[in-house]
C-alpha positions as CSV (number, residue, x, y, z in Angstrom):
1,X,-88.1,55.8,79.5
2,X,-85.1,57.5,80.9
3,X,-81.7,56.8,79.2
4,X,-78.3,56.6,80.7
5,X,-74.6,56.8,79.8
6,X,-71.5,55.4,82.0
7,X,-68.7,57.1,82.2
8,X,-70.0,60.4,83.3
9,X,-71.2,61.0,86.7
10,X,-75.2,62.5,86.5
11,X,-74.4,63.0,91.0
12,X,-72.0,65.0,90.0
13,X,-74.2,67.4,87.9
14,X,-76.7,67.1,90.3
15,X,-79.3,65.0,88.5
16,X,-80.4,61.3,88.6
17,X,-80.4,59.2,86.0
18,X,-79.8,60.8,81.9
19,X,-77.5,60.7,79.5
20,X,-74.6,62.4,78.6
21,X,-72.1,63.6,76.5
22,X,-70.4,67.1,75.2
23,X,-71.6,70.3,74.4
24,X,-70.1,71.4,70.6
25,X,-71.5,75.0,72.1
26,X,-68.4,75.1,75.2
27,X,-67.1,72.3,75.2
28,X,-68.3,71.5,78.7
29,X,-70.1,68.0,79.9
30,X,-74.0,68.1,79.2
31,X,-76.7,65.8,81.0
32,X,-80.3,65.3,79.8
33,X,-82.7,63.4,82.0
34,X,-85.7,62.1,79.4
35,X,-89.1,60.8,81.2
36,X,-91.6,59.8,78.6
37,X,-91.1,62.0,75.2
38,X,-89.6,65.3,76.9
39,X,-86.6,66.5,78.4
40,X,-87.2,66.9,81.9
41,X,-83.8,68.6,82.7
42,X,-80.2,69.5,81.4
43,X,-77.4,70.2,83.2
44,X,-74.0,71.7,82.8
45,X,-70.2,70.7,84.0
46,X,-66.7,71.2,83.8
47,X,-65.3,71.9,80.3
48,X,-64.8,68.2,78.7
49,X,-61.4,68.5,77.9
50,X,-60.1,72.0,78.4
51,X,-55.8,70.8,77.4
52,X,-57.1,70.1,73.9
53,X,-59.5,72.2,73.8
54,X,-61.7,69.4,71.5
55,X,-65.2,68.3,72.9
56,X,-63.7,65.5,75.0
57,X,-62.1,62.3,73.9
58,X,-64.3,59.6,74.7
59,X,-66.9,61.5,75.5
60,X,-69.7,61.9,72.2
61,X,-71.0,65.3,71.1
62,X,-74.7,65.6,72.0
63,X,-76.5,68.1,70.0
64,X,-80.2,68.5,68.8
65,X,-82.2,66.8,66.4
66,X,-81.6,68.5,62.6
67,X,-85.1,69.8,61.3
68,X,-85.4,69.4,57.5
69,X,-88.0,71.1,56.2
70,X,-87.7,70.5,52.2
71,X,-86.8,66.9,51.7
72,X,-88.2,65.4,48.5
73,X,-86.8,61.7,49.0
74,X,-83.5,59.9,50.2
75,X,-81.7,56.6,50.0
76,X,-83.8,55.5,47.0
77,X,-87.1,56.7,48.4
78,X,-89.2,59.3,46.7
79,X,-92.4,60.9,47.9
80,X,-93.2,61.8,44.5
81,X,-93.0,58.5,43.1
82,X,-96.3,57.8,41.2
83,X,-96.5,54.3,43.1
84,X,-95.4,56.2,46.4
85,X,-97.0,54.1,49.8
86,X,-96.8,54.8,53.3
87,X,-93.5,51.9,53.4
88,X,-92.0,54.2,51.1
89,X,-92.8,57.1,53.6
90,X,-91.3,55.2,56.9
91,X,-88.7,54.3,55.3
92,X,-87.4,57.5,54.1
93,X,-88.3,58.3,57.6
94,X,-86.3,55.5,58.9
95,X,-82.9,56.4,56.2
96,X,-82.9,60.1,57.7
97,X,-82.8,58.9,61.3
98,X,-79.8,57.3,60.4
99,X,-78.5,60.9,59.2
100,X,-79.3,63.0,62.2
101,X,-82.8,64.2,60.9
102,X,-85.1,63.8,63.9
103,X,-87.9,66.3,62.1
104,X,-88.6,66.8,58.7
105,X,-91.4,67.8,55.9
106,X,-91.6,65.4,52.8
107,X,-91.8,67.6,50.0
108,X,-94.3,67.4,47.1
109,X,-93.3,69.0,44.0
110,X,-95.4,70.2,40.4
111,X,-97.3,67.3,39.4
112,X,-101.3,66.7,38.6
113,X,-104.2,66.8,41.2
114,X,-103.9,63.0,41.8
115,X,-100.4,62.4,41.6
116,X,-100.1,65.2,44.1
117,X,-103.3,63.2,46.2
118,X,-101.5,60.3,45.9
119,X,-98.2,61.8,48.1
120,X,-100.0,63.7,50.4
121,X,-102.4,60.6,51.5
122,X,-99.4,58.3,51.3
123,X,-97.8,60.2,54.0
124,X,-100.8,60.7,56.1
125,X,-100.7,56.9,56.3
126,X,-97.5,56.5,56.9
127,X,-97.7,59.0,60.1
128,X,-101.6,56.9,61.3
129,X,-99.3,53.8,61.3
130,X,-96.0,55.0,62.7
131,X,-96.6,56.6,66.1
132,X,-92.6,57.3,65.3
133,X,-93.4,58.4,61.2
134,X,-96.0,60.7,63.1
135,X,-93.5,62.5,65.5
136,X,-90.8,62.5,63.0
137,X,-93.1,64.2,60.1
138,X,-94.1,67.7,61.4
139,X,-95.6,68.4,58.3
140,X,-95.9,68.5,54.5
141,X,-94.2,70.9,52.5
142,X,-96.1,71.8,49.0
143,X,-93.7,72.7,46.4
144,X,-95.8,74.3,43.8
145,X,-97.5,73.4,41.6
146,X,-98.3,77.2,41.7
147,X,-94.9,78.1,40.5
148,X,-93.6,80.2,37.5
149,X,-94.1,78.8,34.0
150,X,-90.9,80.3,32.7
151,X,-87.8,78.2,32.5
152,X,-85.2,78.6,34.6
153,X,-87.1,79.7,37.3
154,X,-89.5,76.7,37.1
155,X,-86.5,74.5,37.4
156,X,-87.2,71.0,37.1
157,X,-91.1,71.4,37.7
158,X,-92.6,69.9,34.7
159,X,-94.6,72.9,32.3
160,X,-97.4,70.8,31.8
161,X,-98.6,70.7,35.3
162,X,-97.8,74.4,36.8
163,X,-100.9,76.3,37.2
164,X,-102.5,79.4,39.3
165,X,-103.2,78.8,43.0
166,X,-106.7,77.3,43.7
167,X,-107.3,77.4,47.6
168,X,-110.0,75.2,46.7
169,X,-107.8,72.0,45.1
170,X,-105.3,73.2,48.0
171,X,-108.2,72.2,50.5
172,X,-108.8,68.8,49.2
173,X,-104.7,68.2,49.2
174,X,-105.4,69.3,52.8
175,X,-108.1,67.1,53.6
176,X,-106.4,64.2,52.0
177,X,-103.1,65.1,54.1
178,X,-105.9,65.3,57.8
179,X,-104.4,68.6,58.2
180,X,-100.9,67.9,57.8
181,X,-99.4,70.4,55.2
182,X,-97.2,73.2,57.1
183,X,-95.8,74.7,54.2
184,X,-96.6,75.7,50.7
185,X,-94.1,77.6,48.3
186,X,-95.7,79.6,45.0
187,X,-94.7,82.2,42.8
188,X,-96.4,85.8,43.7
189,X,-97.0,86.6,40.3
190,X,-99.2,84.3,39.2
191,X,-102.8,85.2,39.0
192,X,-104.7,85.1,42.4
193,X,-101.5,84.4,44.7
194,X,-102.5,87.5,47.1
195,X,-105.3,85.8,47.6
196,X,-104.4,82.4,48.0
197,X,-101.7,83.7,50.5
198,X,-103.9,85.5,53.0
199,X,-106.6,82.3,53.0
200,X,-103.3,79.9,53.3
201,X,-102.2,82.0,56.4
202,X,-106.0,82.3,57.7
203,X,-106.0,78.2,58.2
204,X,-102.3,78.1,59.5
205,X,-100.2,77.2,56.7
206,X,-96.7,78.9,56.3
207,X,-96.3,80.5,52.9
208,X,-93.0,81.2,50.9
209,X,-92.1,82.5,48.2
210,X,-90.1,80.3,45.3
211,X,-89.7,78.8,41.7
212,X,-90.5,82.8,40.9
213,X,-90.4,85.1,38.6
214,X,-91.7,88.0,40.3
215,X,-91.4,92.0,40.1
216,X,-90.4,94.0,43.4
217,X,-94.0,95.0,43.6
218,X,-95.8,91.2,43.4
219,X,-92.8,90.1,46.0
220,X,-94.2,93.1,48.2
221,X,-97.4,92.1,47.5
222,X,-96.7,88.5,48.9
223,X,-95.0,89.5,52.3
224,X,-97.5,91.8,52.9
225,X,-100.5,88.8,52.1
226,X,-98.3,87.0,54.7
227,X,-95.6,85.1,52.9
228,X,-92.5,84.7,55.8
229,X,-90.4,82.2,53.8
230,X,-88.0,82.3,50.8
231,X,-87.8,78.4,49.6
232,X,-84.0,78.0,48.4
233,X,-82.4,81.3,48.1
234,X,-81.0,82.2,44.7
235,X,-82.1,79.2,43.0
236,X,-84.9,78.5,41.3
237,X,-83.9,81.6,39.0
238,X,-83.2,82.5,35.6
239,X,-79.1,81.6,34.5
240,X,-79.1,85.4,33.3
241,X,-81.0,87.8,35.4
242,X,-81.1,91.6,35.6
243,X,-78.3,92.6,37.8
244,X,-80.5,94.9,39.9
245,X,-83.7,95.2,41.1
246,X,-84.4,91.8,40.9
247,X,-86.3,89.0,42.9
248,X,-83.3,88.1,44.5
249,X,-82.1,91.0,46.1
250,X,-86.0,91.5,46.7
251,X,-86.2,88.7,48.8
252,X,-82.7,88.9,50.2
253,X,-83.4,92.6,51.5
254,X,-86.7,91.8,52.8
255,X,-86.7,91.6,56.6
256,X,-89.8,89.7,57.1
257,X,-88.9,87.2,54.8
258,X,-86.4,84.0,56.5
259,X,-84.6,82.3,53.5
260,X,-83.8,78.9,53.2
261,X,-80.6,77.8,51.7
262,X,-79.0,74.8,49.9
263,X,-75.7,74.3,51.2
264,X,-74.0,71.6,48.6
265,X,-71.7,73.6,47.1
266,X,-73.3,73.4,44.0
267,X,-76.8,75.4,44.2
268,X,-74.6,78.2,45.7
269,X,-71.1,78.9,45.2
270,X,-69.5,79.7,48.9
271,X,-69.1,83.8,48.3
272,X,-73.2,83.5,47.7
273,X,-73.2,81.6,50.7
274,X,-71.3,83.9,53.2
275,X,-73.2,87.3,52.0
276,X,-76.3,85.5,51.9
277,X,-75.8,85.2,55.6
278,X,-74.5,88.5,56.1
279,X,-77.4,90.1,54.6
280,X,-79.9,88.2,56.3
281,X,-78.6,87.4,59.5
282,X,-78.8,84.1,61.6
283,X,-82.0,84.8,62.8
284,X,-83.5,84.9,59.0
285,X,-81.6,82.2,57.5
286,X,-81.7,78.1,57.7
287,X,-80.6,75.4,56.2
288,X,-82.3,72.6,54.1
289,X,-81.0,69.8,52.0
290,X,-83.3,69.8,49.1
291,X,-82.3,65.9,48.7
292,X,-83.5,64.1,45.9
293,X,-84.2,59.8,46.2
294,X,-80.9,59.4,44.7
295,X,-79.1,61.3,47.8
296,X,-77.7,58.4,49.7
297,X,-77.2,56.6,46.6
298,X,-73.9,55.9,43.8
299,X,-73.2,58.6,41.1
300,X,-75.6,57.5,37.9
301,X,-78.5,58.1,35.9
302,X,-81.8,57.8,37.6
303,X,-85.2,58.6,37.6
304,X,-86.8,61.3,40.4
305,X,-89.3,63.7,40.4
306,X,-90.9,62.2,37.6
307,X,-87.7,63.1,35.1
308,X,-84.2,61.3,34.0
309,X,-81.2,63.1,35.9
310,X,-77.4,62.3,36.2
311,X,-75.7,62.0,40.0
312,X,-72.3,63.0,39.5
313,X,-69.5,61.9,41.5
314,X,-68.8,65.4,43.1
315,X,-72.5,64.9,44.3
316,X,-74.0,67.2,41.7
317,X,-77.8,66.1,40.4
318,X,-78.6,67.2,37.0
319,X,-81.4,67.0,34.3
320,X,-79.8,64.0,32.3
321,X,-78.0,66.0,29.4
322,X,-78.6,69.5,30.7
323,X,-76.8,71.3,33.6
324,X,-80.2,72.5,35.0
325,X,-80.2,71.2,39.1
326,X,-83.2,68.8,39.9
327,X,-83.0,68.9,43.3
328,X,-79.6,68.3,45.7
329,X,-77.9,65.0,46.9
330,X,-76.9,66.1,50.1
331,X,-77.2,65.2,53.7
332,X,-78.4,68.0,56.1
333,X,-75.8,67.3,58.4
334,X,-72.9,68.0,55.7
335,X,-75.0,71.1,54.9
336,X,-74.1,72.4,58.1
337,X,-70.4,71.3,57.8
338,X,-70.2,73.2,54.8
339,X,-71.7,76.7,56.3
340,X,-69.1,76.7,58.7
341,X,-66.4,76.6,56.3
342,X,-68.2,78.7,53.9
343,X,-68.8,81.3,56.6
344,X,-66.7,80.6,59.5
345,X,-69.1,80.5,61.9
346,X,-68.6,77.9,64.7
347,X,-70.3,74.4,63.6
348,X,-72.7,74.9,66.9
349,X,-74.4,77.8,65.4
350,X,-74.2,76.2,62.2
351,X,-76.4,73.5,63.5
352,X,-78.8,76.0,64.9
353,X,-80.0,76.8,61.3
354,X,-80.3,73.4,60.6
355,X,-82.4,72.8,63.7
356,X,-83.4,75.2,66.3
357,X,-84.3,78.0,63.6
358,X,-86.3,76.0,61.3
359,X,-88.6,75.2,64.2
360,X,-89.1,78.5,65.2
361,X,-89.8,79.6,61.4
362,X,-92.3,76.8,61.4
363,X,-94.2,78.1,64.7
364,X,-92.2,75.1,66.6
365,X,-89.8,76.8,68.7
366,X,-91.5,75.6,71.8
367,X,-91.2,72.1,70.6
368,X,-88.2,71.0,69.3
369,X,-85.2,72.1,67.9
370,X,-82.7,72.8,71.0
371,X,-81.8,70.8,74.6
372,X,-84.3,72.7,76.5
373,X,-86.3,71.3,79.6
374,X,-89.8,70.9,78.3
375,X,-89.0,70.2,74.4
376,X,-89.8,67.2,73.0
377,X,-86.2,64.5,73.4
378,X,-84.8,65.2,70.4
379,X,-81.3,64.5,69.8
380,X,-78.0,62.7,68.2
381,X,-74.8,61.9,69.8
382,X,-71.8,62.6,67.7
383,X,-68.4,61.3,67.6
384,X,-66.4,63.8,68.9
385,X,-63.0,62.8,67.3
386,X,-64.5,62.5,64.1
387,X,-66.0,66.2,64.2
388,X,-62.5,67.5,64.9
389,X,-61.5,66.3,61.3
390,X,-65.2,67.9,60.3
391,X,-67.0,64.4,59.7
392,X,-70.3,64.5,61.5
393,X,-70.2,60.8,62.2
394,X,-73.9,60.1,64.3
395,X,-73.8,57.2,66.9
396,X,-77.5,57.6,67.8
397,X,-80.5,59.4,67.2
398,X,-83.1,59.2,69.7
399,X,-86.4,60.7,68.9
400,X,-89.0,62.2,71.3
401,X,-87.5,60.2,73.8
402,X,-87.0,56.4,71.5
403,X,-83.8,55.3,70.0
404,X,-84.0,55.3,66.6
405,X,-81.0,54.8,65.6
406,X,-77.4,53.5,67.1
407,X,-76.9,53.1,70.7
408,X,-76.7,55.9,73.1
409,X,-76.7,54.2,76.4
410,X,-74.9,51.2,77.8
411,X,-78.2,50.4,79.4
412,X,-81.9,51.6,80.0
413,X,-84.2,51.9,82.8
């Protein structure tokens, strides 16, 4: 399918047929031609409006897909849900299009053996009867249960369920999931988490390190076992911590360690934010909602991850009658929003942590995640006047090379 857009001339930039729009980058015109699932070329023009110096009136922002890769449920759908099914699945799948998620990894948090079975196999059948669930999920993201026992830093991980790593009950979750789970996040100080590390690695599975306790010398342990990832950055952690050494500034200093952070405003306060990025650099830093089934939905007392928790109308999501976080109720896209005030870094390399990085960190770089000829046709258009007043209003997803979502193209071919 190739997909086209009036108003902006493709002879003009040298290409056929494609679709266009505005680069957020430069603010000059872009062109992608789309045959099948893959962009088959991208080309430049003039600046789009170079007197305002705005992406172009009229003319949409076109960016990449956003990769999620720790996304527990959304608009009323939950992947933990005891009664989860692969409708729950595509429809999650189907809400986050919507959003300007192209890619994401359903995340399975603490639970027991066949609760966790459950999720994993839901999703697996979700993606064998979806050809659109399948390109959209690029993988499963285990969230314990091999996390820290201790409160605070178990978070809202039930006590009863969190247990040592077993590669072996990690196999069957694999073989239940045909192969699908990407990540997994543990706490290194648990008994036989060097271990379970270097055989996780061995069959391809990205490890990070989270929900933790640790000492300097188990984090070591853990990067040096092969752990690359820090699941949400400075939460997950005890309210009152030693101010230094700790497992923050353990992981924060660790170069071969990429940190994922929560950007709601209320997991990190914006000064956390702005020297998380400082210290780690663009290269080792993404973004990730961390959304919760009742992101999407009116403030009120629900039930997610198996507990009772409170949306608040500033967007907050609580254990009901505690202050503990379960989990975030934000949209990736506002993440990125957010990091570019917090930081004041442009909102197009904003979005790169919120799409091109996590697909490298993932081993994905050569599939998705930017407008590059040969990656998969990924990609939202954006209302450009809206993004001057720093809404990030989507008008379409289209995903490996399918609309999803809106209408990008006053006709197709």
């Amino acid at each position: 399918m190739i997909l086209r857009q009036v108003g902006i001339s493709p002879d003009a930039l040298g290409l056929g047929e494609g679709i266009g729009g505005a680069s957020v980058a430069d603010r000059r015109r872009i062109w992608v031609e789309v045959q099948g699932d893959r962009l088959v070329a991208v080309a430049r023009g003039e600046v789009a409006d170079a007197s305002t110096g705005r992406v172009g009136e009229g003319v949409p922002a076109l960016l990449p897909g956003l990769v999620d890769l720790q996304i527990n449920g959304f608009a009323g759908y939950d992947v933990n849900d005891p009664e989860v099914t692969a409708e729950t699945v595509a429809a999650m799948a189907e809400a986050l299009w919507k959003t300007g998620v192209t890619s994401f990894c359903p995340t399975i948090t603490t639970q027991s053996f066949a609760r966790m079975n459950r999720s994993v196999r839901a999703i697996a059948e979700a993606c064998r009867q979806d050809r659109r669930v399948a390109r959209s999920v690029i993988g499963i993201h285990l969230e314990g249960p091999y996390v820290s026992g201790e409160d605070g830093p178990r978070g809202a991980h039930p006590a009863e369920w969190v247990r040592d790593p077993d590669f072996d009950e990690f196999q069957r979750w694999q073989e239940a999931a045909e192969g699908r789970i990407r990540i997994v996040t543990l706490a290194p100080e648990r008994e036989g988490s060097v271990q379970f590390i270097k055989k996780a690695v061995s069959s391809g599975v990205v490890v990070a390190i989270g929900h933790t306790a640790a000492s300097s010398s188990a984090i070591r342990a853990a990067i040096d076992a092969g752990a690359t990832l820090s699941t949400h950055l400075g939460n997950g952690a005890h309210a009152f911590i030693r101010r230094h050494p700790n497992y923050i500034w353990d992981q924060l200093a660790a170069d071969e360690l990429a940190a994922g952070i929560i950007v709601d405003g209320h997991h990190l306060p914006p000064t956390v934010v702005k020297t998380f990025w400082r210290a780690k650099g663009e290269e080792r830093l993404f973004l990730v909602s961390d959304a919760v089934a009742v992101a999407g939905l009116p403030p009120g007392k629900y039930t997610t991850l198996g507990q009772q928790v409170e949306l608040t109308p500033s967007g907050r999501v609580n254990l009901l009658g505690t202050e503990y976080l379960a989990g975030s109720a934000l949209e990736l896209r506002q993440g990125v929003v957010n990091f570019a005030r917090f930081t004041g870094v442009s909102l197009a390399r904003a979005w790169e942590l919120a799409s091109t990085r996590p697909a490298q960190l993932v081993g994905l770089g050569n599939e998705l995640g930017s407008l590059t000829p040969g990656q998969r046709a990924d990609f939202v258009m954006i209302d450009a006047r809206a993004l001057a007043q720093g809404e990030v209003r989507i008008l379409a997803t289209v995903l490996a090379g399918e609309t999803v979502f809106g209408q990008p193209s006053a006709g197709e071919a």
